[in-house]
Residue frames relative to the residue before (quaternion, step in Angstrom):
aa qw qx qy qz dx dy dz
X 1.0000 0.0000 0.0000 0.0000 0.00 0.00 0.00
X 0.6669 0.4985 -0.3577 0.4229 3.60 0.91 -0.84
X 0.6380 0.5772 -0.3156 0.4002 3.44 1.25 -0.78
X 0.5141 0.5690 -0.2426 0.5942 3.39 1.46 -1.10
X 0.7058 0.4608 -0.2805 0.4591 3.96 0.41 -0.46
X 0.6267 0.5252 -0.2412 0.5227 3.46 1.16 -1.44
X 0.6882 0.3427 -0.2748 0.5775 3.94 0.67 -0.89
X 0.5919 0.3002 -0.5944 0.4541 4.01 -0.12 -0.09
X 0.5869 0.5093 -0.5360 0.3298 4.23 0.44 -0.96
X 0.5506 0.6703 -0.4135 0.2767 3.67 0.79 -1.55
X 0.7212 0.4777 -0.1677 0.4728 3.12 0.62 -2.48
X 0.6901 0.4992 -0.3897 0.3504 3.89 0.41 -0.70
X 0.5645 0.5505 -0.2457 0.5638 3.59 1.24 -1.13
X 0.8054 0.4028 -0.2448 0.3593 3.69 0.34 -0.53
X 0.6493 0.4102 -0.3589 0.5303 3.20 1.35 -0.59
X 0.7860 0.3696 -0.1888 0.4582 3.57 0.75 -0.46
X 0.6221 0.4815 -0.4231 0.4496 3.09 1.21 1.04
X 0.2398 0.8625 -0.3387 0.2897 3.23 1.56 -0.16
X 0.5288 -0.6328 0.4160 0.3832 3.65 -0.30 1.31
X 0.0333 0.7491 -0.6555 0.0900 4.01 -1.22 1.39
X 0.8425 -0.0894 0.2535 0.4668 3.24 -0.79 0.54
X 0.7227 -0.5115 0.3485 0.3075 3.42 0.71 1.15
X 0.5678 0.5505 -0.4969 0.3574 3.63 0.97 0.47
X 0.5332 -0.5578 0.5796 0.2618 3.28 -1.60 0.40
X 0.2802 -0.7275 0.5362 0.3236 3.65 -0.77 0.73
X 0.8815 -0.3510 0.1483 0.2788 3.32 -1.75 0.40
X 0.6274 -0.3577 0.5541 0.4140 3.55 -0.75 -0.68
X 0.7767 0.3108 -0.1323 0.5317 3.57 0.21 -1.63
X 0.6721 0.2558 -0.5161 0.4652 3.91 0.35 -0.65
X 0.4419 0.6667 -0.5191 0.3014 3.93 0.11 -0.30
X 0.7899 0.4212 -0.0782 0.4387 2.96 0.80 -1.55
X 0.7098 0.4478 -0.2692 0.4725 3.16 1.11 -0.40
X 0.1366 0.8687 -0.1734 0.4434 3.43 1.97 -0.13
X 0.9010 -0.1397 0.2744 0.3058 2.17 -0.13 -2.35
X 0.0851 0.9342 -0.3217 0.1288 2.71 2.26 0.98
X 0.5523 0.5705 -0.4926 0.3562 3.93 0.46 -0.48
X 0.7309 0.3868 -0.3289 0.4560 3.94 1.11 -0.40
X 0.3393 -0.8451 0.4099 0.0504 3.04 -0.91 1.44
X 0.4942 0.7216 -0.3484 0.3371 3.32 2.00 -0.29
X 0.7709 -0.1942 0.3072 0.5231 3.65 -1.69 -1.00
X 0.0442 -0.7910 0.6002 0.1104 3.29 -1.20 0.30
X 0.5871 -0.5427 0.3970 0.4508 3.97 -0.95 0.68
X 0.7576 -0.3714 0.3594 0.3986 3.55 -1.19 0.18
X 0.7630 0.4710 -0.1933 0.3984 3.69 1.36 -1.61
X 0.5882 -0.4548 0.2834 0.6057 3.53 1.89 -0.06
X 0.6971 0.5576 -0.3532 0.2801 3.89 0.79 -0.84
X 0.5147 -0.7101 0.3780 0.2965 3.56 -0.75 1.37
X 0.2978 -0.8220 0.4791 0.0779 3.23 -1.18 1.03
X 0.2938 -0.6833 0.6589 0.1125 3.62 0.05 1.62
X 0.4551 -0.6128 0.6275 0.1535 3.01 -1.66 1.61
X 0.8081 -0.3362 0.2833 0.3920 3.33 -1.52 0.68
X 0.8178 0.4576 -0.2297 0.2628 2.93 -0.25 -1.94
X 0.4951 0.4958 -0.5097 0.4993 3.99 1.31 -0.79
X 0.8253 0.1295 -0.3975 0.3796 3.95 -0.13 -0.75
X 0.5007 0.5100 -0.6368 0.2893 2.96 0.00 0.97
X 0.6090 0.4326 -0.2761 0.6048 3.67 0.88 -1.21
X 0.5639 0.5057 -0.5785 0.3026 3.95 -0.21 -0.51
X 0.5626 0.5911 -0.5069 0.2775 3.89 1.13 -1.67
X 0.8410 0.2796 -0.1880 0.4233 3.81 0.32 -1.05
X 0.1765 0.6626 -0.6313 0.3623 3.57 1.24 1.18
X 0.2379 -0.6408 0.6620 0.3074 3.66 -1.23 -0.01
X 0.6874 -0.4379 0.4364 0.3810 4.03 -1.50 0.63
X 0.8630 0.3080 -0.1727 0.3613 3.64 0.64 -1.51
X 0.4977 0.5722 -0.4589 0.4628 3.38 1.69 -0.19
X 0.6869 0.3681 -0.3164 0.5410 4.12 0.86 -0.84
X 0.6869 0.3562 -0.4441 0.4518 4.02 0.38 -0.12
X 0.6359 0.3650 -0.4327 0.5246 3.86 1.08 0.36
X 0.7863 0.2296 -0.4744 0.3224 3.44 0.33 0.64
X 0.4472 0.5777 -0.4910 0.4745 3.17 1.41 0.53
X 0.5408 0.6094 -0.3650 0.4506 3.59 0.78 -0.50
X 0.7492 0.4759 -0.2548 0.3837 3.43 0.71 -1.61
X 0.6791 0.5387 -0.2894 0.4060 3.30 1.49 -1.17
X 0.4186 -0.7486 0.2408 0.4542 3.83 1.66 -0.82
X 0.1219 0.7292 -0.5454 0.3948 2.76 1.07 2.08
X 0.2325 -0.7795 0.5763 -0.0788 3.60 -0.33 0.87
X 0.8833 0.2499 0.0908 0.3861 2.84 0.21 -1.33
X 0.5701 0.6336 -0.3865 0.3524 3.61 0.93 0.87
X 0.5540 0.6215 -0.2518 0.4934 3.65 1.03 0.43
X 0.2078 0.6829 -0.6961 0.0763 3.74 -0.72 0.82
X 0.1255 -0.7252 0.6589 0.1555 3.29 -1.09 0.54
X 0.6958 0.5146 -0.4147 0.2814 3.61 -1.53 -1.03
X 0.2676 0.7805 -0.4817 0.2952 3.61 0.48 1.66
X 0.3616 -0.6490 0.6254 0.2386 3.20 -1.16 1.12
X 0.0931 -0.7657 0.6300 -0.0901 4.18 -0.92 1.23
X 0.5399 -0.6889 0.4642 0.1357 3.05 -1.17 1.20
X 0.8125 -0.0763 0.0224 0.5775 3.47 1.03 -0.66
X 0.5164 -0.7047 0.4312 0.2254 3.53 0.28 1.78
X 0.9153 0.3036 -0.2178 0.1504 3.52 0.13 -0.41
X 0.4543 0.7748 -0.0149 0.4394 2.51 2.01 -0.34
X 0.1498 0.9530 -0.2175 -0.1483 2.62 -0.03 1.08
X 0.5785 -0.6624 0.3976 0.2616 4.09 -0.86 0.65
X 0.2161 0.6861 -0.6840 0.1214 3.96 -0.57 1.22
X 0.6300 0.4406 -0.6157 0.1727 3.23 -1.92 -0.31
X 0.8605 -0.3278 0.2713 0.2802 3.22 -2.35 -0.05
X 0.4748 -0.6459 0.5109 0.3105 3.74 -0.62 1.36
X 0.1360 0.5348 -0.8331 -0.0385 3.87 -1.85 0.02
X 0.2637 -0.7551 0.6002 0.0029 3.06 -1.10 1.61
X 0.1821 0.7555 -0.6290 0.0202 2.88 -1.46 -0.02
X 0.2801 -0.8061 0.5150 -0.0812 3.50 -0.83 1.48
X 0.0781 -0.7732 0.6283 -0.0355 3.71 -0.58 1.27
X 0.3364 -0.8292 0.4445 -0.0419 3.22 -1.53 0.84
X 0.4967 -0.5669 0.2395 0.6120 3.96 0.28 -0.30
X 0.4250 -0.6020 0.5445 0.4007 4.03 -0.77 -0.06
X 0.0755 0.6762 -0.7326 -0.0185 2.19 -1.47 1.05
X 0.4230 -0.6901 0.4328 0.3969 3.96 -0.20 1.94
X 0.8462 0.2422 -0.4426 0.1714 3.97 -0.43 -0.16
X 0.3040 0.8005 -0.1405 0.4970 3.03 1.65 0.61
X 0.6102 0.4813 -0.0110 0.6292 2.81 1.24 -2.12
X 0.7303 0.3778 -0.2632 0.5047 3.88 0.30 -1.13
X 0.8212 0.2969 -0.3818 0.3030 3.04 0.34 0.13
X 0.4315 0.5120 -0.4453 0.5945 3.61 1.55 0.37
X 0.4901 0.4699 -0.4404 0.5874 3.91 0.56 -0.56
X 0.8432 0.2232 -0.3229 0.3673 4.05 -0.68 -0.78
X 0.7410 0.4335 -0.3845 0.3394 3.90 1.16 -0.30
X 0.5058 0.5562 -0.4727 0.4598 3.14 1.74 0.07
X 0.6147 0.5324 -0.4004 0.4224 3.62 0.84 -0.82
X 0.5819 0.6368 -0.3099 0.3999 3.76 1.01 -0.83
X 0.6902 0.2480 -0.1563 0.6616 3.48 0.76 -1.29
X 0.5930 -0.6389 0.3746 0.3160 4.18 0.34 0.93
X 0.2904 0.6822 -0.5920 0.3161 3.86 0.51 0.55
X 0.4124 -0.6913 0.5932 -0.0078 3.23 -1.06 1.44
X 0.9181 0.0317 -0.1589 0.3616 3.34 -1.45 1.26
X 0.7230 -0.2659 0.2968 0.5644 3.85 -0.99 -0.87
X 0.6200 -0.4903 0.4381 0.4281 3.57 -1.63 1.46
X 0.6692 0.6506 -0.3037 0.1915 3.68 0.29 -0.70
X 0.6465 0.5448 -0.1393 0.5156 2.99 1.89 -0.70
X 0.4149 0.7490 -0.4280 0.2893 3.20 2.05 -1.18
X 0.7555 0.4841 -0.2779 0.3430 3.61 0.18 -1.68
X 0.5569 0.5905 -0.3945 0.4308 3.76 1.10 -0.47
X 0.6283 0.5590 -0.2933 0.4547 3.40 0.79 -1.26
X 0.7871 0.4013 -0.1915 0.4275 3.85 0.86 -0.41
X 0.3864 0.6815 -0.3965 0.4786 3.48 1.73 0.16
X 0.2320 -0.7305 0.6278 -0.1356 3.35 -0.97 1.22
X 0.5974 -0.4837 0.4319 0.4718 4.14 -0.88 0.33
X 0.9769 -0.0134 -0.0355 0.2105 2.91 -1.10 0.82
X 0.0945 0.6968 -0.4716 0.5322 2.52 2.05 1.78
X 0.1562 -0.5159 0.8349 0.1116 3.73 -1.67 0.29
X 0.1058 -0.7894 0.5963 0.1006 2.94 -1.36 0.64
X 0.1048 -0.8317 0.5285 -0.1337 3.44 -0.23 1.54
X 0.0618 0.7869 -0.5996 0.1320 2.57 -1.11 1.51
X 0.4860 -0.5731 0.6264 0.2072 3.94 -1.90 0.86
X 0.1617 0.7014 -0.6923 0.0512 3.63 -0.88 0.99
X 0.5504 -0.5867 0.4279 0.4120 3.80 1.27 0.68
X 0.6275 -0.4714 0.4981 0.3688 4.15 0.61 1.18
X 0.5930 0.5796 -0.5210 0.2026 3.59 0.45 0.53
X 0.1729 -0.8599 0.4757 0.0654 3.74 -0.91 1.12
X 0.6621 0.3834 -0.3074 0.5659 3.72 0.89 -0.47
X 0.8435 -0.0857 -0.0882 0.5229 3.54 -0.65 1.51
X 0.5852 0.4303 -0.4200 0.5440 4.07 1.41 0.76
X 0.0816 0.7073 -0.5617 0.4214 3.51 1.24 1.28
X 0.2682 -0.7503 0.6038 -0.0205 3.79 -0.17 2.14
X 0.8853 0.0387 0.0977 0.4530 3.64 1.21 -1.18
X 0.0395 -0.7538 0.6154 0.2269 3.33 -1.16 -0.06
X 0.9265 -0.0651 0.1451 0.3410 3.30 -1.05 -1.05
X 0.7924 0.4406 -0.1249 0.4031 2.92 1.22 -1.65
X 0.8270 0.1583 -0.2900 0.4548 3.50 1.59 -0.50
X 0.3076 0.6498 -0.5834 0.3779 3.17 1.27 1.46
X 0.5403 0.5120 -0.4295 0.5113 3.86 1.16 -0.55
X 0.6688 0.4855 -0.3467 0.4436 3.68 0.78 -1.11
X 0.6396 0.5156 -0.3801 0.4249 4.08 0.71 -0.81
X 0.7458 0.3426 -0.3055 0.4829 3.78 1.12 -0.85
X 0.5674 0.5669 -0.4893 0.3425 3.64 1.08 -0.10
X 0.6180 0.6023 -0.1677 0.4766 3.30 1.58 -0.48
X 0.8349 0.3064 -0.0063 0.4571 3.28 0.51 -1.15
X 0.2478 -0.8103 0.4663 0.2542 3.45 1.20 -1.18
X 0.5128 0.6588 -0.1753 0.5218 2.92 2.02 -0.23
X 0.1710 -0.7462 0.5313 0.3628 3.40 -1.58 -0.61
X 0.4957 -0.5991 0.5193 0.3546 3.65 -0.57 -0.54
X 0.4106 -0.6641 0.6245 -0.0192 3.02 -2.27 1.34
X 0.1756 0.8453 -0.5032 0.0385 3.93 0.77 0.64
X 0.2357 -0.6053 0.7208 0.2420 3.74 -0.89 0.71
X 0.5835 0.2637 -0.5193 0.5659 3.90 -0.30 1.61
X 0.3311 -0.6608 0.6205 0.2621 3.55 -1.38 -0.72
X 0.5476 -0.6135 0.5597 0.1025 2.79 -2.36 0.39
X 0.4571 -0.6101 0.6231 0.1752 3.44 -1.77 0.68
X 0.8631 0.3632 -0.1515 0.3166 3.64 -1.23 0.15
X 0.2710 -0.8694 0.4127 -0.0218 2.82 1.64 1.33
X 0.8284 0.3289 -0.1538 0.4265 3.30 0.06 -1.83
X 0.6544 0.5341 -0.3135 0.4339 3.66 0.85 -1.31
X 0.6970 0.4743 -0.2822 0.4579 3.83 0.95 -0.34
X 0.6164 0.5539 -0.3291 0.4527 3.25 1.36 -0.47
X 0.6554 0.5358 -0.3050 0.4362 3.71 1.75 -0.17
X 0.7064 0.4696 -0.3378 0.4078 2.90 1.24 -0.02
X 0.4911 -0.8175 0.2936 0.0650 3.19 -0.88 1.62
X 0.6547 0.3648 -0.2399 0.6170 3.44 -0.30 1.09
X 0.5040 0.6974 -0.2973 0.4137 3.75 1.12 -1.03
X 0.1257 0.7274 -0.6719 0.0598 3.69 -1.01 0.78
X 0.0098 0.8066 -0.5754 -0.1350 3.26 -1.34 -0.04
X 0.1479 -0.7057 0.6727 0.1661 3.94 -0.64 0.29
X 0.0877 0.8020 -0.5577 0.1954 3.84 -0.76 1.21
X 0.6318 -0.5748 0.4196 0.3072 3.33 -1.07 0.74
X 0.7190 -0.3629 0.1966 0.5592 3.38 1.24 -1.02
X 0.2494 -0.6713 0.5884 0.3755 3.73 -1.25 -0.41
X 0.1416 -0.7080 0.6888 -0.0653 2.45 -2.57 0.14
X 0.3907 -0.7318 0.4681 0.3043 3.51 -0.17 0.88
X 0.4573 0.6285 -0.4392 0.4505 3.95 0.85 -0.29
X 0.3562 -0.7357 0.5691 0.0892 3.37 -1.02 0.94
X 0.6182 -0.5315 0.3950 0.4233 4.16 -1.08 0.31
X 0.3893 0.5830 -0.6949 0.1604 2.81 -1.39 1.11
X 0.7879 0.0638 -0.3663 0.4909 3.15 -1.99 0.61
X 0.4546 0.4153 -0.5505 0.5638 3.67 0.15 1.55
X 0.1070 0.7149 -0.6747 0.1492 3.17 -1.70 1.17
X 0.6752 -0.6017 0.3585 0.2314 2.98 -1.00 1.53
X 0.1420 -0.7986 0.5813 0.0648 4.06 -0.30 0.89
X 0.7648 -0.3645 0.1016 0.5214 3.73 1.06 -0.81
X 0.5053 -0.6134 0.5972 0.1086 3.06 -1.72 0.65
X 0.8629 0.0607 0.0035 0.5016 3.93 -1.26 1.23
X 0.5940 0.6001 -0.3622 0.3947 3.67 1.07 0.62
X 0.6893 -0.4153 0.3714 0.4631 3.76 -0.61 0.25
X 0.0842 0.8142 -0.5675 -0.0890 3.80 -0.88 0.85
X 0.3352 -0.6921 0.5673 0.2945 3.16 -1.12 -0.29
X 0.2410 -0.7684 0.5929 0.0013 3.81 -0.84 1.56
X 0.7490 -0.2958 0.2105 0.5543 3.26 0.01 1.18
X 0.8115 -0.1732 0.1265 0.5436 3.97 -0.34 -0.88
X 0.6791 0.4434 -0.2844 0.5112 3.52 1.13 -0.23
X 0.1954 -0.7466 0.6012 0.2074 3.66 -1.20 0.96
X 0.3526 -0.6459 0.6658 0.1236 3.34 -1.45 0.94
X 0.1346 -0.6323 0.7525 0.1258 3.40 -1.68 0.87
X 0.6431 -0.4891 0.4574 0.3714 3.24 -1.61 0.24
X 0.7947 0.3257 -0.1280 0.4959 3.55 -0.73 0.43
X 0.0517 0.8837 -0.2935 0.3609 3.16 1.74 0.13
X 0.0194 0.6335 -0.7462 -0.2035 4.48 -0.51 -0.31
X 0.0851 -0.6114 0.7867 0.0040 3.50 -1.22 1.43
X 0.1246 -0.6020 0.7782 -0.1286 2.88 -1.51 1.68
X 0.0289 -0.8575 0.4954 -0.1354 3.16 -0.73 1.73
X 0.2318 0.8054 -0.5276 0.1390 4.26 0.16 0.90
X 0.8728 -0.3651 0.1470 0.2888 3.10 -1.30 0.11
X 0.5142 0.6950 -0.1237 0.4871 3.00 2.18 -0.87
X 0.7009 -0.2761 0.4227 0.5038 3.46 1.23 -1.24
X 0.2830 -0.6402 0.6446 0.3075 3.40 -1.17 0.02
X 0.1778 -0.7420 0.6464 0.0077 3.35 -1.55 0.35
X 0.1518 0.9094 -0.3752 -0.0959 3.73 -0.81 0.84
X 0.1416 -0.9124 0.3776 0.0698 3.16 -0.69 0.77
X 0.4430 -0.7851 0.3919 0.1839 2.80 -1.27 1.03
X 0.8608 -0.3457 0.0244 0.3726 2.88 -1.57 1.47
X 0.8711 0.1577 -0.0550 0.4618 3.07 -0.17 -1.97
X 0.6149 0.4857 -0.4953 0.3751 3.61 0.65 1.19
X 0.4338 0.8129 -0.3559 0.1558 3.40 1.64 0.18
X 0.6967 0.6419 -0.1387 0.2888 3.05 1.42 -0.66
X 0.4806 0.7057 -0.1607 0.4952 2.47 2.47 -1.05
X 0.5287 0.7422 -0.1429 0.3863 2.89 1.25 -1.42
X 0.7638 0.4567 -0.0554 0.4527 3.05 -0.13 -2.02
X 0.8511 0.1428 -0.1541 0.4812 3.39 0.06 -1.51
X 0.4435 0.5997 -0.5171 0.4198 3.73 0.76 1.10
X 0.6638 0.4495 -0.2765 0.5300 3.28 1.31 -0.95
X 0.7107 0.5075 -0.4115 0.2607 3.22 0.70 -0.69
X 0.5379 0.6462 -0.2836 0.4612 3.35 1.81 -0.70
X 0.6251 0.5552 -0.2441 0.4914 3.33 0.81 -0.94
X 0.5162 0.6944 -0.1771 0.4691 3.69 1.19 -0.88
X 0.8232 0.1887 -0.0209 0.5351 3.57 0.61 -1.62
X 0.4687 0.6701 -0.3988 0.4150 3.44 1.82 0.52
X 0.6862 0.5370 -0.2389 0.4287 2.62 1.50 -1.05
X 0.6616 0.5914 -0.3099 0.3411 3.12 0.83 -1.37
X 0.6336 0.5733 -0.2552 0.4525 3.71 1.12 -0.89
X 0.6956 0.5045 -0.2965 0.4168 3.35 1.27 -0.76
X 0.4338 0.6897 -0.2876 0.5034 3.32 2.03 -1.07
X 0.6968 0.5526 -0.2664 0.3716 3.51 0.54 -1.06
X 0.7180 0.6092 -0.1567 0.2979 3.01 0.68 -1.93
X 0.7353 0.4231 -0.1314 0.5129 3.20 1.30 -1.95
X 0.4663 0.5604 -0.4332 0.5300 3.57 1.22 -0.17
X 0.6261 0.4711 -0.2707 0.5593 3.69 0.49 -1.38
X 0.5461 -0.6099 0.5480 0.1718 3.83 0.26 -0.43
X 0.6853 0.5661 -0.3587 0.2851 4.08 1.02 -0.60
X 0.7936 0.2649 -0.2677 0.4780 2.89 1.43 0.10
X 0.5974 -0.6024 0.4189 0.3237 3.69 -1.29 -0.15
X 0.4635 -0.5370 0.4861 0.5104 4.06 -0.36 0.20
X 0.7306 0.4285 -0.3557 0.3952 3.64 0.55 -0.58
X 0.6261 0.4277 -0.4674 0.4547 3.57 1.20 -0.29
X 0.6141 0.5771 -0.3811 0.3803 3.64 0.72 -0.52
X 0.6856 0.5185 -0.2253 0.4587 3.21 0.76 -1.18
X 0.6127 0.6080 -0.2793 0.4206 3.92 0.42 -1.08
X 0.4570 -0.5104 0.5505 0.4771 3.60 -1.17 -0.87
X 0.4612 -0.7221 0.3952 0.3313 3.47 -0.77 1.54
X 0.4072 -0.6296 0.5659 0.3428 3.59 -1.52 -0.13
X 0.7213 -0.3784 0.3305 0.4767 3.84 -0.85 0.45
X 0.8368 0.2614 -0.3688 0.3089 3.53 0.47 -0.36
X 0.5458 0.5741 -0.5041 0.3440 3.34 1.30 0.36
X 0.5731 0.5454 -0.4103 0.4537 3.54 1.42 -1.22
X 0.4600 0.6019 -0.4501 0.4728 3.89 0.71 -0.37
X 0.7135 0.6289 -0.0284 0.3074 3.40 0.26 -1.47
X 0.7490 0.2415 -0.1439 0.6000 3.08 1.36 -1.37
X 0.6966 0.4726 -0.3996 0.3628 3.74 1.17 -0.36
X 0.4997 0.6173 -0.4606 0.3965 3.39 1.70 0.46
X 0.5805 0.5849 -0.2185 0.5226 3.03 1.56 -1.20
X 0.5995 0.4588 -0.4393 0.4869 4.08 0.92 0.01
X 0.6715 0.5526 -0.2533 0.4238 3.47 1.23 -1.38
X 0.5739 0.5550 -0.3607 0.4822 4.24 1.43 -0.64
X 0.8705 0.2022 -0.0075 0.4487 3.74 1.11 -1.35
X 0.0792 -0.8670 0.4898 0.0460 3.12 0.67 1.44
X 0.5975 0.6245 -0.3043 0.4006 3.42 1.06 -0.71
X 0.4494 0.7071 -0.2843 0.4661 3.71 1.43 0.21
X 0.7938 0.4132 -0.1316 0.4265 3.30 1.09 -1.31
X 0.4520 -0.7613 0.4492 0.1196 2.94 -0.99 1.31
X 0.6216 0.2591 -0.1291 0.7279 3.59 1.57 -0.45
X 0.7019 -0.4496 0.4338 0.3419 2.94 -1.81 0.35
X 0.7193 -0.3238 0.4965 0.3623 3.43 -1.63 -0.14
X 0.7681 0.3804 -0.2462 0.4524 3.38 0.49 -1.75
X 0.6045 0.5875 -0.2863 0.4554 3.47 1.05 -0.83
X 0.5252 0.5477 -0.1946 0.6216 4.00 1.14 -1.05
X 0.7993 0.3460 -0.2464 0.4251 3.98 0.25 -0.84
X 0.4825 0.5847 -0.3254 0.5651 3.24 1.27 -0.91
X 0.7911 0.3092 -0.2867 0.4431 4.01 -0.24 -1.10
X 0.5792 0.5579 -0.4177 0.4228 3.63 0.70 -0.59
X 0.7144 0.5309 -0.3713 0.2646 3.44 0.45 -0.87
X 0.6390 0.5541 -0.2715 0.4593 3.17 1.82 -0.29
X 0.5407 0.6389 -0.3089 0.4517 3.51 1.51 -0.92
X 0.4946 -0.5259 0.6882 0.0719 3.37 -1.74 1.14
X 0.2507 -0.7368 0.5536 0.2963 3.63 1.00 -0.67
């Protein structure tokens, strides 16, 4: 019965959160949303990945976090083929969405007077900036549009990193090539540019479920963005995530060693180990502490679950 209660809340929160007129959905459907995370959450309901995940996620690989989302029955969290301001660089922290549509002026006038109502400052376009917090990405759905679907330029890309410290993930594109390229720290991942500025485009909603080309973004979301693609994850799988890759990481590296060192065979390395390699490699964890990316306690804890 609770389950039967927990899914009508889901279905209610979703149907009645559904991007309107540029509003932001409650507190409670957020949360209900996004109810599998049990952690801190922002004031507006969106879960708040501690620090340290974006920090460790930067040296996540794409296919180590799109195989355990896959395994877990995520499908659907990956888009790649992205035009990127600075190839190497890489882009983490907590998604804020937002999702724009064609104009349509009576439509438009009235998102223009309820943003002015509830005191939102300037063009609808700017709205989502005003709500960007450290280590936010701001990611937005303008439908892959690039000639006159130009989300930014200069002036509120300085404003997105005074805010956010971050950059942004827009399924449309940006203007001001050069003027973005001065701002330090600043990335983007974009469908494309165009010197053509916004128009016939209007803001549809703010903090609401999106859709990224084939992948769907929740608020609160970890966007992991590289050269490969962007990837997102949800909340209350970040950890899984993270400290899976990270394990998988210092498997390797030991095996890298080993077969380099000769003590073992590609087929022992490859296979499922036998008691004396896992022996082997937790000595080899205990010689290079300076390897781990997590504590010990944090490294013992996940092992006890691991099949190896």
């Amino acid at each position: 019965m609770d389950n039967f209660k927990n899914s009508l809340l889901l279905l209610f929160a979703f149907l009645f959160c559904l991007p309107s007129l540029a509003q932001t959905i409650t507190k409670e459907q957020l949360i209900a949303l996004t109810s599998e995370w049990k952690g801190e959450r922002f004031p507006d309901g969106r879960p708040k990945i501690d620090e340290k995940w974006l920090i460790r996620a930067k040296k996540v690989s794409l296919e180590e976090a799109w195989g355990v989302l896959r395994n877990e029955g995520y499908n659907n969290q990956f888009e790649g083929d992205w035009e990127i301001l600075h190839q190497d660089m890489v882009l983490t922290g907590r998604a804020l969405t937002a999702v724009y549509i064609p104009s349509r002026p009576d439509i438009d006038k009235q998102i223009r007077e309820r943003g002015k109502a509830e005191g939102r400052k300037g063009s609808p376009n700017s709205w989502p900036i005003d709500m960007l917090t450290p280590g936010d990405i701001y990611v937005a759905d303008a439908f892959g549009k690039i000639i006159d679907g130009t989300l930014i330029g200069d002036n509120l890309g300085n404003a997105i990193y005074a805010k956010s410290k971050n950059g942004v993930v827009f399924y449309g594109s940006v203007r001001d090539i050069e003027g973005l390229s001065k701002i330090e720290g600043f990335n983007y991942f974009v469908k494309g540019t165009d010197p053509s500025f916004i128009q016939n485009l209007m803001l549809d909603g703010l903090n609401v479920p999106i859709r990224i080309g084939r992948a769907i973004c929740l608020p609160g979301d970890l966007v992991i963005a590289k050269r490969g693609g962007v990837v997102f994850i949800p909340a209350h799988l970040v950890e899984k995530v993270i400290m899976t890759a990270e394990f998988i990481a210092l498997r390797d590296a030991f095996g890298h060693q080993r077969l380099r060192e000769g003590k073992y065979t590609p087929g022992e390395i490859d296979m499922q180990w036998t008691d004396a390699i896992k022996k082997d490699f937790l000595a080899w964890l205990d010689q290079n502490p300076d390897k781990l990316p997590m504590t010990r306690k944090e490294l013992d804890e996940f092992m006890k679950d691991r099949t190896w």
